[in-house]
Every structure is written in structure tokens, then in C-alpha cells.
N, C-alpha and C positions, 0 to 999 in steps of 0.2 A: 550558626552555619556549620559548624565542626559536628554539632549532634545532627542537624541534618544527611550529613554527608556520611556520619556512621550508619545511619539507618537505611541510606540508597545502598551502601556498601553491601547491608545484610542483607539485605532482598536480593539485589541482583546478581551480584558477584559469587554467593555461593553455589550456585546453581543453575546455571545460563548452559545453553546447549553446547555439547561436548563434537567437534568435529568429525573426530574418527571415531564416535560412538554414533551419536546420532547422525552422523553425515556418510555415513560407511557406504551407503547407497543412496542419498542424495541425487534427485532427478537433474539429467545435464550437470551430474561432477567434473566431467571431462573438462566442462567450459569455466569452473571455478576458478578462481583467487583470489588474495586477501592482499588488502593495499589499505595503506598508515595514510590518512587524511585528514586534517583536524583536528590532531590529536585521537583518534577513534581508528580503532583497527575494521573495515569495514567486509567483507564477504560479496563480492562480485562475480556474477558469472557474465560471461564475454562471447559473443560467437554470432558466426553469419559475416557476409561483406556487403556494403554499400553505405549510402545514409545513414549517421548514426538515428538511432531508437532507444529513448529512455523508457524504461518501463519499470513503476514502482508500486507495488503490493499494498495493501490496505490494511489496517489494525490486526493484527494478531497472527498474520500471515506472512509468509516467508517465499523465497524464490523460489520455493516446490510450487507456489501459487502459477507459475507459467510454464509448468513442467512440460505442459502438450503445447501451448500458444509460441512460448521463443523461438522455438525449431521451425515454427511454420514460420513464423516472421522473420527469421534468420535466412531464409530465400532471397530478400530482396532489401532485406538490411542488417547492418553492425547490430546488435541487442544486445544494449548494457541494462543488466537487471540486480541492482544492490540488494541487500536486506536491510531495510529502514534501519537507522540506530536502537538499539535495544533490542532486536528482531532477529527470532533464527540465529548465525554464527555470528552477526556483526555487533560491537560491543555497546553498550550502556553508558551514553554521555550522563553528566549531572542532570539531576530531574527539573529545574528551569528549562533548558535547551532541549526540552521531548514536546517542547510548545511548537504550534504550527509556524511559526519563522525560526524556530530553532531548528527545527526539521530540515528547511528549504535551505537553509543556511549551510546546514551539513551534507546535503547532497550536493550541493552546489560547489562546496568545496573539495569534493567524490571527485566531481567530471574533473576540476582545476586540473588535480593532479592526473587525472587518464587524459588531460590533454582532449579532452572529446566531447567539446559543444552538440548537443543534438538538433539536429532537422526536423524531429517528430516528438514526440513525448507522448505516452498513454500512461494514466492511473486507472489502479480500480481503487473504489470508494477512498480512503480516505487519502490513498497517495494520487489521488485525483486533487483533491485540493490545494497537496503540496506542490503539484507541479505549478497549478495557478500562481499561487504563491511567489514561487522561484518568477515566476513571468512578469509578476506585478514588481517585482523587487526590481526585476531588469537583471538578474542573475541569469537568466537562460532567454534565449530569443528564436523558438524554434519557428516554421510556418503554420505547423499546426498543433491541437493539442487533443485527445481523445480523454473523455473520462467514460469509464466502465461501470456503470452503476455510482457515480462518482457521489461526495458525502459531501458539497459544496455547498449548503445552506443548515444555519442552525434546526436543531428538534425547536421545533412547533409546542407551544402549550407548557400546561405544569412539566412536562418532560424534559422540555428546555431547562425550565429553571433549576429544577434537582440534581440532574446529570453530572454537571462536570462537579459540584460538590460534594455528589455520594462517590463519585470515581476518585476525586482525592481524597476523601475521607478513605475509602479501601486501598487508593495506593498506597499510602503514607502508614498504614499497618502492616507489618512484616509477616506476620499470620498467614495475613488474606490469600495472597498469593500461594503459600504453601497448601492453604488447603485445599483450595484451586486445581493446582498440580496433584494433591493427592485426591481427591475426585476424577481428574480425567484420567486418572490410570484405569479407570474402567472406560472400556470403550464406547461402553453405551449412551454413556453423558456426551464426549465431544458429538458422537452419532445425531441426538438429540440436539444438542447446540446449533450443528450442518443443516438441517432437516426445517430450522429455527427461519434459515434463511432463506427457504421459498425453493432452493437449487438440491439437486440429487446428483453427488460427485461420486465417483468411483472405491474401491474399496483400498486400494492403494492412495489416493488423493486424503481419505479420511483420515490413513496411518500416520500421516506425516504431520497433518494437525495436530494427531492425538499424543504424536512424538514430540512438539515444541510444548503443547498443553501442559504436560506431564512436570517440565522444567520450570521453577517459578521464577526464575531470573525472565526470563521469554513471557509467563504471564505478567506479573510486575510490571514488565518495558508495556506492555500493552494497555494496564489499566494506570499508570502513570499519562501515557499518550492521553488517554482519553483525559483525564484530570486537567492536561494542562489546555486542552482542546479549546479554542474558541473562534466559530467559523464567522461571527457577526461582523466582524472587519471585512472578510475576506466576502462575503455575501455584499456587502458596500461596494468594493471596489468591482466586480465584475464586467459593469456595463466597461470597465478602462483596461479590461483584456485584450489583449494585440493579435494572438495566433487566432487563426480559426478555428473553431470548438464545435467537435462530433461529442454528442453524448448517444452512448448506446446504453441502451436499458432495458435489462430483462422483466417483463409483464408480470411475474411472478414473484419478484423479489419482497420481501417482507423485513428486509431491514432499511431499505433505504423508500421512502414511497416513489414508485414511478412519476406521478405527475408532478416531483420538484425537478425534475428534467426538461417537462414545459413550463414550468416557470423560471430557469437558468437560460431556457431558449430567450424568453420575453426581454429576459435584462442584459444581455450579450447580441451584440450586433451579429449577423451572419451565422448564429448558429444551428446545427441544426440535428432532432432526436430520427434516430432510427431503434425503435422499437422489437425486442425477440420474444415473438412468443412462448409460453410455458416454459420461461429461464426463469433464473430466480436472482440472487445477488453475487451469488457465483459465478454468472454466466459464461464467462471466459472458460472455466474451466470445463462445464457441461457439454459446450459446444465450441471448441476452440476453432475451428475449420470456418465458419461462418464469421463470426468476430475476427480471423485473422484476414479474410476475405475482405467485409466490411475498413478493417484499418489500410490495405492497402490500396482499395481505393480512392479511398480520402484523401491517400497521399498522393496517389496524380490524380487526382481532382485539384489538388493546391500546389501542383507542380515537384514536390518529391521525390517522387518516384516519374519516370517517364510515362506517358503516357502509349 
């Protein structure tokens, strides 16, 4: 255990993003702070009044990820928007606890302490799953739950099966990560990575990817997440989902297939996809005005927000 724990050390801890360097212009600084939760210093931004609004980011991405959508949803609701553990400014639990109930777990114990059960909840892809998660736990009991491109059922095929063993196989090498981070110092690669995803984000949007990229503490927390990843439980229990469930899915997207959206409709009572055309897995980001459009209906559709 003690050599594991050297090893998490070396990866993450030397290198993990620097606030007042990579944060210096941070989208919605204004609304930032950092709150001690479970042990884990976590990086929150906060703003807007009504309904609380959980909204949590997907593998490799950080709260720059809602840099246009918070403010729009900050009209008609509270938007508490963390940095996953390991992610962006919030810190690196032990690499057991970057598993998808170790995740929910630590968000969970996020809100404890803000005192701030949410009303609503949205994930994009893979903090799509952890909100389910937190729901199925009975840790959060919102009325509804939106997933964005959400990552809620296992890869399909040989893909399945290799995944999460070649993703611990490279977390668990201190290397990887490094050369990772020195690869995305050229722009062109994360460009390429963005491009990967079906969605075309702005040039500012890309910088701030290519900002966390660059830091291998921030890659590391990512390709650890994925290691410890296993959605096979979490795809069982769906049909015993309590909130109602929006999935919105960009038509374009090339990491997550659209059509496991109609098949999370088929095994979830009441749910139901609203489809954007020529989005991609970014969607939110592409078109944030539409998706935040979309979420506020849903919530007075299911009484949230007033009608």
C-alpha cells in the first residue's frame, strides 16, 4: 500500500494545476471558492439565485467546461459547479476513491458541507453517471436529473473489454502522464483530441483544455478515473432511477454513440432523448443557449422551476 501511495504521490502531486497561474483568468473566477470536504480541498464555483443546480463536468474537463452555460442557468437557478476530484484546481483523492462510487461519494459529501441538496442535477458524459449514482446511493434526491451526452452504459465489444485495463495499465505508470502533458504543449494535439469529438469549440474554450492537458497531475486524475471506471452496475440498476431523466444528445458526437441515449430511454421509466443536431459530445459548450433553454424547461415541466 505504502508503494502505491508513493506512486499516486508522483503523478499527481507534482504537477496538478497551479491556481494563480493557470487560474489567473479562469471563466466565472468571480464565482470561485475552495471548500475542505472529505478530507479533499475541492474548487467550487457558486452563482445565480433560486433552485439549487448541480452541474458536474465529464473526464478530463473542468468548470471552464460551463464557462457560457452557468451564467445562462444562473437566471433561474443557484449553480453549484465543482471540479471532479483530481480535476482542474480540486485535489487528488487515493486512486481506489476515483471509482464511480468513490466519486459520488465525494460529491456528496461537497453538497454536506455547502449545506445545498439540489432540485436539479445535470452531468455531461461522465458526471452524468455520477449523478445517477449519487441518486441510486439515495445520497441526493433531486426531481430531475439531465444527462448531456451522458457515459451511462458500458463500451460495447472488444472495446469494453480492454479499456479500463489499458487505462490502469497507463495510470499506474508515472511516465504516461508526463508525456501526455508534454505532447499537449503543442496545440495542435489537444486541437486534434477536441475535433476527435464530433463538436467545434471556440478558441478560448480549447486554451483552457490545453491548459489542464499540459499538467500531468490533471492528466493522471483523468486516465486513473477512467482505470477505475465500471459503468456495468450502474447500467443494472437504471430501470430503479427515481428523478426524471432528460437526455440530450448531440447527433454528431463521436465519443459517446447517440443511439445508447434510446437505449437508457427503453430501461428508465419516463425518460426522455431530445436530440441536437450537428452537436457533437461537447454540445453544451457549442451551443449553450439551446441546452440551457432545453434544461429550464424540463424543470417546469417537473415543477422546478414555475411554470
Amino acid at each position: 500500500m505504502s508503494a502505491a501511495l508513493a506512486l499516486w504521490d508522483r503523478v499527481f502531486d507534482a504537477d496538478a494545476p497551479d491556481w494563480e497561474t493557470d487560474g489567473r483568468d479562469w471563466p466565472n473566477r468571480a464565482a470561485s471558492r475552495f471548500v475542505t470536504a472529505g478530507g479533499l480541498r475541492f474548487h467550487v464555483q457558486v452563482m445565480g439565485a433560486g433552485p439549487v443546480l448541480l452541474l458536474l463536468h465529464g473526464t478530463g474537463a473542468a468548470t471552464h467546461s460551463w464557462r457560457a452555460l452557468a451564467p445562462l442557468l444562473a437566471r433561474d437557478f443557484t449553480v453549484i459547479a465543482p471540479d471532479l476530484p483530481g480535476h482542474g484546481f480540486t485535489a487528488a483523492p487515493f486512486w481506489p476513491r476515483m471509482s464511480l462510487p468513490g466519486m459520488a461519494g465525494a460529491i456528496a459529501t461537497l453538497l454536506d458541507v455547502l449545506e445545498a441538496p439540489p432540485a436539479l442535477v445535470a452531468g455531461h458524459s461522465a458526471g452524468a453517471a455520477i449523478l445517477a449514482e449519487m441518486c441510486l446511493q439515495g445520497r441526493i434526491a433531486p426531481a430531475g436529473l439531465v444527462s448531456l451526452n451522458g457515459a451511462l452504459l458500458p463500451l460495447k465489444g472488444v472495446a469494453g473489454q480492454v479499456f479500463s485495463p489499458l487505462a490502469r495499465l497507463f495510470a499506474l505508470n508515472p511516465l504516461v502522464p508526463r508525456v501526455f502533458a508534454w505532447h499537449a504543449a503543442d496545440k495542435a494535439v489537444v486541437a486534434r483530441l477536441l475535433r476527435g469529438t464530433g463538436s467545434r469549440i471556440d478558441a478560448q474554450g480549447a486554451e483552457f483544455y490545453a491548459r489542464l492537458a499540459r499538467r500531468s497531475g490533471h492528466a493522471g486524475a483523468a486516465l486513473m478515473m477512467m482505470a477505475n471506471w465500471d459503468l456495468a452496475p450502474l447500467a443494472a440498476a437504471l430501470p430503479r432511477l427515481a428523478p426524471r431523466l432528460l437526455l440530450i444528445v448531440g447527433a454528431a458526437d463521436r465519443s459517446i454513440p447517440p443511439a445508447d441515449a434510446r437505449e437508457i430511454a427503453r430501461l428508465v421509466p419516463g425518460a426522455r432523448v431530445i436530440v441536437l443536431p450537428r452537436l457533437g459530445h461537447l454540445a453544451h459548450e457549442e451551443a449553450p443557449e439551446p441546452v440551457a433553454g432545453e434544461i429550464a424547461g424540463f424543470a417546469r415541466e417537473i415543477g422546478v422551476l414555475a411554470a
